[in-house]
C-alpha positions, 0 to 999 in steps of 0.5 A: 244874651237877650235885652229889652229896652223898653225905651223903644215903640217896639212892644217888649213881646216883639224885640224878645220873639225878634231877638230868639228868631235871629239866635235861632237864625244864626245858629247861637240857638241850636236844635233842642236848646232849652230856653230859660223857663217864662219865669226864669227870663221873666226875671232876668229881663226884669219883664211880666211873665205873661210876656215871656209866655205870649212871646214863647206861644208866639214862637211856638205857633211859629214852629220856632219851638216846641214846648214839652210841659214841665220838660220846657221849651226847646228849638224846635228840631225839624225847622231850625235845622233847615237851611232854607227855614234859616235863610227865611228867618233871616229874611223875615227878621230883617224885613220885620226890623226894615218894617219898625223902623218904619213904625209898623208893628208886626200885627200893622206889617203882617195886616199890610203883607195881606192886603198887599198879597191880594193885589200880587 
């Protein structure tokens, strides 16, 4: 069950990629599951479709899905079944939530993660 609570800073893209990651993550979404079309999850999470489709081209650049055209778009097969991909999802999940917690989004988290990374 996905939800959104525009309520939050968290950009409504970024609670919807976070929470697709930790289904994946956790297993609820498995190898070749086929996730609601961009107009379909548009609906049902009352959000713009342009959204939803920024969120799942995200999630695909990602490699945590692949899209097939009118065939939709599935977990991908060869990450999500990785033991060590899931063990980094979790990780990155949890350090993207520690990190908005903080009030970082994730472009200001993944721009700290570069500079940083260059002093390491």
């Amino acid at each position: 069950m996905l939800t959104i609570d525009p309520s939050v800073s968290v950009p409504l893209y970024e609670q919807l990629r976070d929470q697709v990651i930790a289904q994946i993550s956790a297993g609820e979404l498995a190898p070749g599951d086929k996730l609601p079309s961009v107009r379909q999850l548009a609906t049902e999470l009352d959000l713009a479709p342009n959204t939803v489709a920024r969120t799942y081209k995200g999630l695909e650049e990602a490699g945590y899905v692949q899209t097939r055209g009118r065939n939709g778009t599935t977990v991908a097969e060869d990450l999500a079944s990785n033991e060590t991909h899931r063990r980094a999802a979790a990780l990155t999940s949890e350090y993207l939530r520690q990190m908005g917690a903080l009030g970082f989004s994730t472009e200001r988290t993944i721009a700290y993660l570069q500079r940083n990374s260059l002093r390491a």
